[in-house]
BAMI-953609 format. One record per residue (C-alpha): x, y, z negated. Coordinates in Angstrom, 2 decimals. Last residue first. Layout:
BEGIN
@px: X | py: Y | pz: Z
...
//
This chain:
BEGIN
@px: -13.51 | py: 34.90 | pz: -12.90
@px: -12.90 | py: 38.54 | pz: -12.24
@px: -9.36 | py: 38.08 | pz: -10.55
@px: -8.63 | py: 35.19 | pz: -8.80
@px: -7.95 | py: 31.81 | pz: -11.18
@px: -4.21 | py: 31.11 | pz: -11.48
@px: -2.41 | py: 27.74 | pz: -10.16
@px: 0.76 | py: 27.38 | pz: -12.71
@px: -1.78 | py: 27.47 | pz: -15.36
@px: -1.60 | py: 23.75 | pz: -16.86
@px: -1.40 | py: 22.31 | pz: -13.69
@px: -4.27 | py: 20.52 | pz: -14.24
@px: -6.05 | py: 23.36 | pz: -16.02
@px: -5.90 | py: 25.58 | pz: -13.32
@px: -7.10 | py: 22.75 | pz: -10.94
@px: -10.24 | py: 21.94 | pz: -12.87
@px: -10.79 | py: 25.55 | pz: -13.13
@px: -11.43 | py: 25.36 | pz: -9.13
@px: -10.15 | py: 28.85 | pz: -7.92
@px: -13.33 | py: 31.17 | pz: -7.66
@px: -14.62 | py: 32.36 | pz: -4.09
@px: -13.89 | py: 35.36 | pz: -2.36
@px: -15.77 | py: 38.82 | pz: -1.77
@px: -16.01 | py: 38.82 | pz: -5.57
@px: -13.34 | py: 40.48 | pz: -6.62
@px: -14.45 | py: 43.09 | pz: -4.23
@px: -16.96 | py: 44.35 | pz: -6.80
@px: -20.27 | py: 44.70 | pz: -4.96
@px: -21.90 | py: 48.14 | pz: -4.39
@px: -25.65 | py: 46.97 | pz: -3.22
@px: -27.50 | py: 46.66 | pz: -0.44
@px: -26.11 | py: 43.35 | pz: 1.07
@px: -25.49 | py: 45.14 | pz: 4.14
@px: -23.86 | py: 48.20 | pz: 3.37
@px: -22.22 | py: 46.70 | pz: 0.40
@px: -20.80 | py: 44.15 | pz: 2.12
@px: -19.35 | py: 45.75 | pz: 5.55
@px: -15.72 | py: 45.54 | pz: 5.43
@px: -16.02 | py: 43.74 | pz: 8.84
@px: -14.04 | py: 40.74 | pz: 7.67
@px: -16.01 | py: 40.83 | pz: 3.89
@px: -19.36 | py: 40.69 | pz: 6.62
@px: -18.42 | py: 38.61 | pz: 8.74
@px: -17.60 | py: 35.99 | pz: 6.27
@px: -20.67 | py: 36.34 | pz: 4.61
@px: -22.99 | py: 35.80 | pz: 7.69
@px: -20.63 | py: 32.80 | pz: 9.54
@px: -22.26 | py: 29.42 | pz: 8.03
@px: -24.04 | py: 28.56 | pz: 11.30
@px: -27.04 | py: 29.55 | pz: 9.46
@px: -27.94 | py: 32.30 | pz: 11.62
@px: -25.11 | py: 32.67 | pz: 14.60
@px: -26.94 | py: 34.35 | pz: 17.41
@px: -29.26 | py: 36.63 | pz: 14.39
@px: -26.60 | py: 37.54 | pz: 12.59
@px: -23.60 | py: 38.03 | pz: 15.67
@px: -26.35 | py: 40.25 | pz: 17.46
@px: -26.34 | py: 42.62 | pz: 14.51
@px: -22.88 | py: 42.74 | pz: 14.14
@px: -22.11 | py: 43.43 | pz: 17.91
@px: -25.13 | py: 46.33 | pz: 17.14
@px: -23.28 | py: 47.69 | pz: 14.65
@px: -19.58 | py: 47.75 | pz: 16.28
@px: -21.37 | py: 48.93 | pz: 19.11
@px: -22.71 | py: 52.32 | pz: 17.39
@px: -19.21 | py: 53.07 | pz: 15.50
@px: -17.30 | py: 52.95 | pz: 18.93
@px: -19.86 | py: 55.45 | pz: 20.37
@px: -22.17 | py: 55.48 | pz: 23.07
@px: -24.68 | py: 52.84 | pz: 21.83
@px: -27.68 | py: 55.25 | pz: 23.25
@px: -26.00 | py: 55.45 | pz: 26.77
@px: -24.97 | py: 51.68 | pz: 26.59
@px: -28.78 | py: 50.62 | pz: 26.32
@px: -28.58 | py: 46.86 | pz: 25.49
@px: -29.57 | py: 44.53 | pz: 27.85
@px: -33.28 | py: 43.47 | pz: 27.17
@px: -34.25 | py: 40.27 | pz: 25.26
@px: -35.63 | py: 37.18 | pz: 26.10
@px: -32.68 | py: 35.31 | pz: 23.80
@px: -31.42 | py: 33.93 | pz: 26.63
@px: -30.89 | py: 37.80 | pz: 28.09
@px: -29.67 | py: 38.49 | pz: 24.52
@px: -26.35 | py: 36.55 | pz: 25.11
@px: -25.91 | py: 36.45 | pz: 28.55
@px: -26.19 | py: 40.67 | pz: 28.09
@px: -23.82 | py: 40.60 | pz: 25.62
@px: -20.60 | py: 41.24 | pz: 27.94
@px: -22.45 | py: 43.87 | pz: 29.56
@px: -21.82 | py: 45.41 | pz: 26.00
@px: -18.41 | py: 46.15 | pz: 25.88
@px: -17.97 | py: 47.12 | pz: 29.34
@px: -20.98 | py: 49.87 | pz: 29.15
@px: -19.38 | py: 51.02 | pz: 25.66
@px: -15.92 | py: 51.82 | pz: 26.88
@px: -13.20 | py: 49.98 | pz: 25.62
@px: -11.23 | py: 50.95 | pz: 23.13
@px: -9.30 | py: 48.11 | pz: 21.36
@px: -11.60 | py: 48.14 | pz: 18.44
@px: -14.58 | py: 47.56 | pz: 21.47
@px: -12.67 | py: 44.97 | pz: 23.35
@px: -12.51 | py: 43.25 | pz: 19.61
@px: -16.04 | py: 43.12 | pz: 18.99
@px: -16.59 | py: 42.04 | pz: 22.81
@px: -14.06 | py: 39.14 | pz: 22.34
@px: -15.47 | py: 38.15 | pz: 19.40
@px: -19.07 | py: 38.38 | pz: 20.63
@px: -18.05 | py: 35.85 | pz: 23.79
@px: -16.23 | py: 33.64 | pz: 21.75
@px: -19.23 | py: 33.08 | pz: 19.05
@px: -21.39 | py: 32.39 | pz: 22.26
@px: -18.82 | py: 29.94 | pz: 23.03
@px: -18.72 | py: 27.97 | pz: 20.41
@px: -16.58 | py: 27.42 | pz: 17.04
@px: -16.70 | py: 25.43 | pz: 13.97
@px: -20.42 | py: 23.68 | pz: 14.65
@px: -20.72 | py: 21.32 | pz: 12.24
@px: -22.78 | py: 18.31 | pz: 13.96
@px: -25.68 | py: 16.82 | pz: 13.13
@px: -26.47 | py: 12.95 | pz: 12.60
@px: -27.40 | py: 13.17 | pz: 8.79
@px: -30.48 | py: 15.22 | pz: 10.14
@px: -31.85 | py: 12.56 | pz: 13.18
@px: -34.84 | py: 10.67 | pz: 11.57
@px: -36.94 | py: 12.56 | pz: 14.14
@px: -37.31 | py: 15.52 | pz: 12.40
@px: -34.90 | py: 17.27 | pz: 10.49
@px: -33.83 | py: 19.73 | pz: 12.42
@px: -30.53 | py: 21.67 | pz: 12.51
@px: -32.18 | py: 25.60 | pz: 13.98
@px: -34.54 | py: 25.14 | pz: 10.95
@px: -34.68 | py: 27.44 | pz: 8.39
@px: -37.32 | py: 27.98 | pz: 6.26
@px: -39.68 | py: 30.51 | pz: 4.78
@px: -40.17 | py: 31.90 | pz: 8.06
@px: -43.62 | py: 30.62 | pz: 8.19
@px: -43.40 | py: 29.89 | pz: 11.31
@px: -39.99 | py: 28.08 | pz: 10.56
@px: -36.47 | py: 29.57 | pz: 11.15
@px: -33.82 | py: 29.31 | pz: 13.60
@px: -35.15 | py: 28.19 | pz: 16.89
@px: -38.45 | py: 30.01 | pz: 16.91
@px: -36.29 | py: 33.33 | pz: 16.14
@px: -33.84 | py: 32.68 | pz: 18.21
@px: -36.45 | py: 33.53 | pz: 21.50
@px: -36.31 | py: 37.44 | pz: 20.19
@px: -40.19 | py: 38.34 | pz: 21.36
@px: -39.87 | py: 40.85 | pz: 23.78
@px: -38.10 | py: 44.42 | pz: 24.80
@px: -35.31 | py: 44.32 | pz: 22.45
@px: -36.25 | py: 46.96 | pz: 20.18
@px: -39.28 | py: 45.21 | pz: 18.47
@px: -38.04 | py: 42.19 | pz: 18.91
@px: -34.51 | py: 42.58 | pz: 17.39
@px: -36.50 | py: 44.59 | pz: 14.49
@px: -38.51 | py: 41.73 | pz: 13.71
@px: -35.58 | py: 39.96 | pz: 13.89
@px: -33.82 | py: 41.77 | pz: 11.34
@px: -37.07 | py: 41.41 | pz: 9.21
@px: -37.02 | py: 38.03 | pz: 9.15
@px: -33.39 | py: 37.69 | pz: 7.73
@px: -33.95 | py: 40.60 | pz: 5.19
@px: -37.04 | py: 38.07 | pz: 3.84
@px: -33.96 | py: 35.82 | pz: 3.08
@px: -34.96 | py: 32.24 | pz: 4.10
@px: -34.65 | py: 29.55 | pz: 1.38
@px: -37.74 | py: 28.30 | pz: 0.77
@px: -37.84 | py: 25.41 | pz: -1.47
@px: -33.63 | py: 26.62 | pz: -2.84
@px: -32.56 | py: 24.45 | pz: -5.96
@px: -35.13 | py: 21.65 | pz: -5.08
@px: -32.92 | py: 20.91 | pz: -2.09
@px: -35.27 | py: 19.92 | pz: 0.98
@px: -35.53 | py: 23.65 | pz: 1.77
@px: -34.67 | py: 23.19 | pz: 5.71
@px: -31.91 | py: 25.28 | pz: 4.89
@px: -30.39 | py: 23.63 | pz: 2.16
@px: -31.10 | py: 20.21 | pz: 3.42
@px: -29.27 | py: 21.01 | pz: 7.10
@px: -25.99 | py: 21.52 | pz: 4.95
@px: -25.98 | py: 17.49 | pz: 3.54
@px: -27.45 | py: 16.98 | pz: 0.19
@px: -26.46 | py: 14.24 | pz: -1.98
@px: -23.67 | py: 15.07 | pz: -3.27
@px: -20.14 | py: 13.09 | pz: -1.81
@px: -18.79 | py: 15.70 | pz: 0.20
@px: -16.25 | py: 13.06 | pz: 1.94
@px: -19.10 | py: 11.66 | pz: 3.74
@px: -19.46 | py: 7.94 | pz: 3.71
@px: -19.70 | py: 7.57 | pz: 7.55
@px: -22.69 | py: 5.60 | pz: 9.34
@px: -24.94 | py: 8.96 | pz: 9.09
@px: -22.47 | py: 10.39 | pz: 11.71
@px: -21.05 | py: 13.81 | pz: 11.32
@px: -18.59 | py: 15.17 | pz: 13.77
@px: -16.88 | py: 18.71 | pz: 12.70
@px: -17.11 | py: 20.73 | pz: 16.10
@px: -14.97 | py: 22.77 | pz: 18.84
@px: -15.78 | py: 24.45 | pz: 21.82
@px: -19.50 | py: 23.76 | pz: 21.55
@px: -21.03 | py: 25.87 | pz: 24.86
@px: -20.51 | py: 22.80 | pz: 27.58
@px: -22.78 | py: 20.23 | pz: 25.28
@px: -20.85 | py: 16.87 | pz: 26.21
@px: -22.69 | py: 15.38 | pz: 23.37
@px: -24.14 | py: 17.84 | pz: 20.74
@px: -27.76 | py: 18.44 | pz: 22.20
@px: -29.50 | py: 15.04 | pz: 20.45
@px: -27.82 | py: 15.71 | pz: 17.15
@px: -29.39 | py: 19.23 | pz: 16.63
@px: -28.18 | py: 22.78 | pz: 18.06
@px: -27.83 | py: 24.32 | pz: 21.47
@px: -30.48 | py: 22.68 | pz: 23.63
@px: -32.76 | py: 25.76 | pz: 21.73
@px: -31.13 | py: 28.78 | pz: 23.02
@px: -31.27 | py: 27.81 | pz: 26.22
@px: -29.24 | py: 28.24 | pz: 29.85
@px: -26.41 | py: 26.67 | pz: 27.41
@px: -23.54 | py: 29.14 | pz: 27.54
@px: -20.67 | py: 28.26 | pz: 29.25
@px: -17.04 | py: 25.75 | pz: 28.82
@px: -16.50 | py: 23.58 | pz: 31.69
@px: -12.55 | py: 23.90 | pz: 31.53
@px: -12.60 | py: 25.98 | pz: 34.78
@px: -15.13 | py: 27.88 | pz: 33.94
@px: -14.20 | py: 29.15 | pz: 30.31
@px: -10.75 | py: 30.14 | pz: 31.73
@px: -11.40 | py: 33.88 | pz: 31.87
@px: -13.54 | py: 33.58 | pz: 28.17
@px: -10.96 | py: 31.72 | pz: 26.25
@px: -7.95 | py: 33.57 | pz: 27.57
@px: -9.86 | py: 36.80 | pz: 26.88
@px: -9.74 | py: 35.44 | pz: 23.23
@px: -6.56 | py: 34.61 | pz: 23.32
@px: -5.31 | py: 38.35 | pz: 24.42
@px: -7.41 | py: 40.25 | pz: 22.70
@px: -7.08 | py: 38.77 | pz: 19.02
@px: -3.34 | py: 39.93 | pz: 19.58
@px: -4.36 | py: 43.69 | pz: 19.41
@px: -7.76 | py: 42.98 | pz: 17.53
@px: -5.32 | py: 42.64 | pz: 14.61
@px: -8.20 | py: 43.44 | pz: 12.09
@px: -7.15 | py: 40.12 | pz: 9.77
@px: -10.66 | py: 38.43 | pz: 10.73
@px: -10.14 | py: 39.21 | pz: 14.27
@px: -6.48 | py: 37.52 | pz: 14.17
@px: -7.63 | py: 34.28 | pz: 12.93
@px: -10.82 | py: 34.26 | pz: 15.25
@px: -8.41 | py: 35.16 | pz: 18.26
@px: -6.08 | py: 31.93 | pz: 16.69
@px: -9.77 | py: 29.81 | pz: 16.47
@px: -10.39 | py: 30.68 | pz: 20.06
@px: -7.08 | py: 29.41 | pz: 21.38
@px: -6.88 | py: 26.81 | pz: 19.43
@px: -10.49 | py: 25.25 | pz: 20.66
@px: -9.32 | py: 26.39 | pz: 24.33
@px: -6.13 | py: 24.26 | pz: 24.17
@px: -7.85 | py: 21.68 | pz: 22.54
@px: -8.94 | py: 19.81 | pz: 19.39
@px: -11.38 | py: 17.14 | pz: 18.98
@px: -14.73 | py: 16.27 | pz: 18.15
@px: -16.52 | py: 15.45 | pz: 21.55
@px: -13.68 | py: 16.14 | pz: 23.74
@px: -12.78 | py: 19.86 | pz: 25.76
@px: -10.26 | py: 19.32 | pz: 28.28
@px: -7.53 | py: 22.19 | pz: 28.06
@px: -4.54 | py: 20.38 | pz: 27.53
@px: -2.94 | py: 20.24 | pz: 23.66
@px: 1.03 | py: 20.85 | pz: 22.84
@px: 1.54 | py: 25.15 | pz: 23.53
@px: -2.08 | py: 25.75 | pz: 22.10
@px: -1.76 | py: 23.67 | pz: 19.22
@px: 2.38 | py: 25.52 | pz: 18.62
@px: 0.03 | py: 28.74 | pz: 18.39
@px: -2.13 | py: 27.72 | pz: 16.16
@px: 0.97 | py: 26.28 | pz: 13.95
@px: 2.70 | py: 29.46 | pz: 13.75
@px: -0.87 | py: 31.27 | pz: 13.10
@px: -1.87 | py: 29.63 | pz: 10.51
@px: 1.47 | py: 28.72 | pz: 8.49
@px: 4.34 | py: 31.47 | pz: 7.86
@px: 1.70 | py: 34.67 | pz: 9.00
@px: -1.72 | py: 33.64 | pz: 7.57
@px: -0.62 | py: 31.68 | pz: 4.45
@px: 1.98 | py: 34.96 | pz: 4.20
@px: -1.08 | py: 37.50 | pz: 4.57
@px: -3.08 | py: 35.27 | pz: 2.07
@px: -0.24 | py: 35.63 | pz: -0.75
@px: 1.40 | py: 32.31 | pz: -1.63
@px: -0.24 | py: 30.42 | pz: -4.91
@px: 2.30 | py: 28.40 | pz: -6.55
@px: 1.94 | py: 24.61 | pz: -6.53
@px: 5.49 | py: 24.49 | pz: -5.36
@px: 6.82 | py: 25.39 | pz: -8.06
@px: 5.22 | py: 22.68 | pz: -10.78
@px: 8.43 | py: 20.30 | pz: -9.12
@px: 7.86 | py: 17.27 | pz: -10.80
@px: 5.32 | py: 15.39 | pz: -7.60
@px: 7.58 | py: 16.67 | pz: -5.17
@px: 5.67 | py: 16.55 | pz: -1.94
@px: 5.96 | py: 13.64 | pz: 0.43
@px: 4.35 | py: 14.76 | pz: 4.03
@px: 5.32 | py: 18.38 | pz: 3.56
@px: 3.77 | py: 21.68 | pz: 4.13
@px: 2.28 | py: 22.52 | pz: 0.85
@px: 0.80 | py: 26.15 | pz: 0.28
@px: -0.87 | py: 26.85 | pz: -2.64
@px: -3.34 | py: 30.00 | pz: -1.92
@px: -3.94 | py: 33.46 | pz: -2.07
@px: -7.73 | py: 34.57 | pz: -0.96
@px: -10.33 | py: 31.70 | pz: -2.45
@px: -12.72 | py: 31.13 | pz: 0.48
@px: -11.06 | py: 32.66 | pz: 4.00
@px: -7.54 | py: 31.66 | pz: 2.61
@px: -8.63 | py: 28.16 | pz: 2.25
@px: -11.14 | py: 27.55 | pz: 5.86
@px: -8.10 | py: 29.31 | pz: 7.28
@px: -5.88 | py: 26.94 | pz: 5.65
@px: -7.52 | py: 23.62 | pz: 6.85
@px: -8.28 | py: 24.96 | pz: 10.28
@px: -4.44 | py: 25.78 | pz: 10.51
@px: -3.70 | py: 22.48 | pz: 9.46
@px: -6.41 | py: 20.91 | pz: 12.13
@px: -5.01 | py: 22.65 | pz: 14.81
@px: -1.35 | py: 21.68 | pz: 13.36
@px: -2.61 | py: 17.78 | pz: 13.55
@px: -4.02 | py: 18.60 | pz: 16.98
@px: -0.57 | py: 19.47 | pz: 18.14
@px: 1.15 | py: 16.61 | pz: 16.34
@px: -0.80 | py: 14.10 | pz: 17.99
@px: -0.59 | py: 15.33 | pz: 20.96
@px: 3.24 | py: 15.84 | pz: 20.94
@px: 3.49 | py: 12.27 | pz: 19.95
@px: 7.08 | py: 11.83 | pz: 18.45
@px: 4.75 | py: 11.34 | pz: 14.73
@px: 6.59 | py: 11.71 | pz: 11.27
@px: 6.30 | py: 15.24 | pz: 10.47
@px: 3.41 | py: 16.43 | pz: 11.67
@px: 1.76 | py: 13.35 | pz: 11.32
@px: 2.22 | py: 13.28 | pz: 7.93
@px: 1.62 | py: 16.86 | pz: 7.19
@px: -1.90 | py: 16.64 | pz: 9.13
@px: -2.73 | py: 13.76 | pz: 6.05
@px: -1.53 | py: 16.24 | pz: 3.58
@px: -4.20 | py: 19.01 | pz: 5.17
@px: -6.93 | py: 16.72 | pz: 5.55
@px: -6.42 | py: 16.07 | pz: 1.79
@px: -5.67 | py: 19.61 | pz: 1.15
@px: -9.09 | py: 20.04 | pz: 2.65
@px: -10.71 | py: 17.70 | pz: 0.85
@px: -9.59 | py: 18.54 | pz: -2.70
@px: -10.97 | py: 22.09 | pz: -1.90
@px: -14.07 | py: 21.72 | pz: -0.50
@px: -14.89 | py: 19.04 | pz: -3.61
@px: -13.88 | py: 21.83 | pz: -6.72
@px: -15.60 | py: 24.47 | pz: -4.90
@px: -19.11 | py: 23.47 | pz: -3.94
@px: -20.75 | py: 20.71 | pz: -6.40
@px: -18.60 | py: 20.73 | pz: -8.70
@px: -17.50 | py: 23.94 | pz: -9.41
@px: -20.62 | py: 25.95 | pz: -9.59
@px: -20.63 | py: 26.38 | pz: -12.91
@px: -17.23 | py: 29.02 | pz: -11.73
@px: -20.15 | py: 30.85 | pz: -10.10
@px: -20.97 | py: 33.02 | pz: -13.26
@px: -17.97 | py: 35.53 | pz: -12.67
@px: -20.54 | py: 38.01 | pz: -11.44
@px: -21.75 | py: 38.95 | pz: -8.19
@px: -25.46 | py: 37.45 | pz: -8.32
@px: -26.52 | py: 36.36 | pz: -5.45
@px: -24.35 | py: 32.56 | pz: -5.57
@px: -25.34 | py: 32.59 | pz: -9.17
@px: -28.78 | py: 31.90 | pz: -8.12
@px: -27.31 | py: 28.34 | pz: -8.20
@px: -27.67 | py: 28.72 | pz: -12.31
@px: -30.32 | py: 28.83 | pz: -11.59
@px: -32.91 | py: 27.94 | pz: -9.28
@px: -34.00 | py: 30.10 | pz: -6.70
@px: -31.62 | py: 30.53 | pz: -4.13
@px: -31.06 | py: 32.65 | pz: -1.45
@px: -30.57 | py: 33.52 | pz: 2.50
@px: -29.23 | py: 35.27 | pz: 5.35
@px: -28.31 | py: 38.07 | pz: 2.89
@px: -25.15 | py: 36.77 | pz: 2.12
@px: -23.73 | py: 34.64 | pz: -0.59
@px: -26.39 | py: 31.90 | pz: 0.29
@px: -25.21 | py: 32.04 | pz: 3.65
@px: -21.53 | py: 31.98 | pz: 4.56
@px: -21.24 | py: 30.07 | pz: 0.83
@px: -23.70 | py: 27.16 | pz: 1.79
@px: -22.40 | py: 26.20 | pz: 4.85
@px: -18.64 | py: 26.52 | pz: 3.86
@px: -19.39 | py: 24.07 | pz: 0.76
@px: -21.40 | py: 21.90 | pz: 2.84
@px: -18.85 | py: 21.91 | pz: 6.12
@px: -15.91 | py: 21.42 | pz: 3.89
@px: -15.68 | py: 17.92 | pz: 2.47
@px: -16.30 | py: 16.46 | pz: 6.33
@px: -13.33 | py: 18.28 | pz: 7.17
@px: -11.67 | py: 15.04 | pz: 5.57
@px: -12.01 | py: 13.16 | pz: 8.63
@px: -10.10 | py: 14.69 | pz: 10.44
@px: -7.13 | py: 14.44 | pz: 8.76
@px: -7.96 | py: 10.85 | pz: 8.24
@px: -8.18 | py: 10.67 | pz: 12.15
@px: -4.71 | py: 12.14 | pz: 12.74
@px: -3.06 | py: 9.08 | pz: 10.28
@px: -4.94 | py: 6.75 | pz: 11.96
@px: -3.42 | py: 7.94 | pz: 15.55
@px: -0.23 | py: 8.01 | pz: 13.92
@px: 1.00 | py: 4.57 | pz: 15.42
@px: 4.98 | py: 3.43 | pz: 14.80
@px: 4.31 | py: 3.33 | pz: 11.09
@px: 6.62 | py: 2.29 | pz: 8.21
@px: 7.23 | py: 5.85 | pz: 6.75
@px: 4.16 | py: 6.59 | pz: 6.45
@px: 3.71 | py: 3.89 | pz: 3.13
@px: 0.55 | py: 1.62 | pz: 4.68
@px: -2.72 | py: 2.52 | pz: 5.50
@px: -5.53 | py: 3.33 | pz: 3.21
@px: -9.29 | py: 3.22 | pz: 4.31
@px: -10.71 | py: 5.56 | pz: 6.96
@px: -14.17 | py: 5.38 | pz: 7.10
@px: -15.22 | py: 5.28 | pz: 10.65
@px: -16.64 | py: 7.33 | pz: 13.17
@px: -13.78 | py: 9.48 | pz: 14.45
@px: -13.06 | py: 6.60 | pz: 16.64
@px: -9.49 | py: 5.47 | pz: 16.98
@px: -10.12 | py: 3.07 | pz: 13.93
@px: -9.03 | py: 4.59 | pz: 10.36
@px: -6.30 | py: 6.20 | pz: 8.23
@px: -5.69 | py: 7.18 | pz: 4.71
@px: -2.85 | py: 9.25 | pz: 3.05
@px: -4.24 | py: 9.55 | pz: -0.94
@px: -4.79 | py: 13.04 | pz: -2.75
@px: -4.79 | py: 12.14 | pz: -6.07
@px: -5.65 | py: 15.66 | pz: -8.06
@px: -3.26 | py: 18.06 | pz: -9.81
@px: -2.71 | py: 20.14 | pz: -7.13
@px: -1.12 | py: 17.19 | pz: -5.50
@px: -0.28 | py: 13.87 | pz: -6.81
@px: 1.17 | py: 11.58 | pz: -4.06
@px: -0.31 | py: 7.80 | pz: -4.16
@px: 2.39 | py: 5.38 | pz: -2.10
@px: 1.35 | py: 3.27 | pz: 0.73
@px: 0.00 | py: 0.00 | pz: 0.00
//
């Protein structure tokens, strides 16, 4: 058996499965006996399973997309240092799996000669870390298949910028240079780099170097079959997600695989309002956003029947009918997501107006909307609104809405209310502080 590493004061064990991403992977012997890394690769995969819940739940219940209603889960609205009790069930799980994913991406890295392999493994490192930095803010950094298990130094926290600068974007940009451009059900690519390193450099306000790998994205979109979906509603749910030309990049979930998020409900249960803690989930601010998208967009905003019930008490763009919920898909990136980016970012840069927003007339067009009027949005202030706008209601309860809006510096406009920047992120797990007996520190107002 191979050896058991002790990381961040949990277990975090190298496992491996089958070739297909739909199996549990169960351990594999020490790494340094392998020829094959493929196993290796699909553990690391696997264990983004642990993060789509977590991630799920805090880009929307933390924002005003939606809410919960029992306590103390309405801790997630509340902007205090009470979401610590929350440990369990959100924090404490996200992050043992992605440092699992992230150990099991080390291996590969470092042991496989298959250029392949080793790109997707830094895709999925970089996912890993992103994912980190975009939750908790400073993080522990490991980078090696066989961490020191006596040296307390390395579980340090490293300051975001230098998780972004040393590790994310160094091994995006090695992904892009090692993966071809054919998009596969569930695994990296060229493209799915590419759009994830111009998401990277958006959220840090370096629209500069966003520009460029974005508009790579978007000018070879054709060529590597990437488009919009001609509707809104052959997007999302387990019978659109094969060979679906707009999903760049997605977490696979199958109902056969023991999911590394090991509560009981999956993302689609908080929204539908199967979790007791949240009946009716929908933010009221939600609805009324697209009753303003219809009533200025020239018709009925088609999204709207797509993402949230009748009632609009619910929401409901991942069904549960048909017996297919545990079968959906995370959505990490797609091209409608792209397409805004690169807009948002054309805009920062200086475009005009007019060429910023033809690029959002796909967008709302499928929606049965209007364009938008470029001589009323005539300043850079005006489009950066409206981009934000559209980016709600096109990417409702695809787990985005907080993180736009601490990217965008646009919380307390938003949400409302002044909210204390400490809690923009995401408390530390306590279980980990304690485990390492302080050497990992809890951010500041928890």
């Amino acid at each position: 058996m191979k050896s058991i590493y002790k990381l961040l004061g949990l277990l975090l064990l190298i496992t491996a499965c089958d070739s297909d991403l739909d199996q549990f992977p169960p351990n594999i012997a020490s790494s340094n006996s392998l020829t094959n890394y493929d196993g290796v690769l699909n553990a690391a995969y696997y264990y983004q399973l642990g993060s789509v819940t977590p991630m799920a739940v805090m880009g929307e219940f933390r924002s005003d997309n939606a809410f919960m209603f029992e306590p103390p889960y309405t801790e997630f609205d509340e902007y205090d240092n009470g979401l610590t009790a929350m440990e369990d069930q959100f924090f404490g799980p996200f992050y043992t799996a992605m440092y699992k994913s992230i150990l099991s991406a080390n291996n590969v890295i470092e042991n496989s000669t298959d250029a392949t392999l080793v790109g997707e493994a830094k895709f999925l490192r970089a996912l890993s870390y992103f994912k980190l930095v975009q939750v908790f803010g400073d993080v522990t950094v490991n980078l090696e298949a066989d961490p020191s298990i006596t040296d307390s130094s390395i579980l340090v926290r490293q300051p975001a910028d230098e998780v972004y600068n040393n590790v994310i974007i160094p091994d995006l940009q090695d992904a892009i240079a090692a993966l071809d451009s054919e998009i596969t059900n569930g695994r990296a690519s060229k493209y799915a780099a590419q759009g994830l390193l111009g998401k990277v450099y958006v959220t840090r306000g370096d629209f500069a170097s966003a520009e460029t790998h974005l508009a790579a994205v978007v000018n070879g979109a054709a060529s590597a079959g990437i488009s919009l979906k001609e509707n809104f509603n052959e997007i999302f749910g387990a019978a659109n997600e094969v060979e679906n030309p707009e999903i760049i990049y997605s977490t696979q979930i199958s109902s056969s695989i023991t999911d590394e998020y090991n509560f009981g409900s999956d993302f689609w249960n908080w929204f539908v309002g199967d979790d007791s803690k949240s009946d009716l989930p929908v933010d009221q601010d939600l609805v009324a956003a697209f009753d303003e998208s219809d009533a200025n967009g020239g018709g009925t905003d088609l999204r709207r029947a797509v993402t949230l019930s009748e009632d609009g008490l619910t929401a409901i763009k991942f069904p549960k009918d048909g017996g297919l919920g545990a079968e959906h898909d995370w959505i990490e990136l797609r091209y409608a997501d792209i397409i805004l980016m690169y807009a948002e970012t054309l805009n920062e840069n200086g475009s005009s107006a007019e060429d910023v927003l033809d690029l959002l007339d796909p967008i709302r067009t499928r929606a049965g909307l209007n364009p938008l009027d470029h001589t009323v949005l005539n300043t850079q202030a005006l489009v950066r609104q409206a981009i934000l706008d559209e980016r709600r209601l096109e990417l409702a309860f695809e787990g985005q809405r907080w993180f736009d809006l601490v990217r965008t510096g646009t919380v307390d406009a938003e949400m409302g209310q002044t909210i204390n920047s400490n809690y923009h992120v995401f408390p530390i797990p306590v279980s980990e502080i304690l485990a390492t007996d302080g050497v990992i520190t809890q951010n500041p107002g928890y």
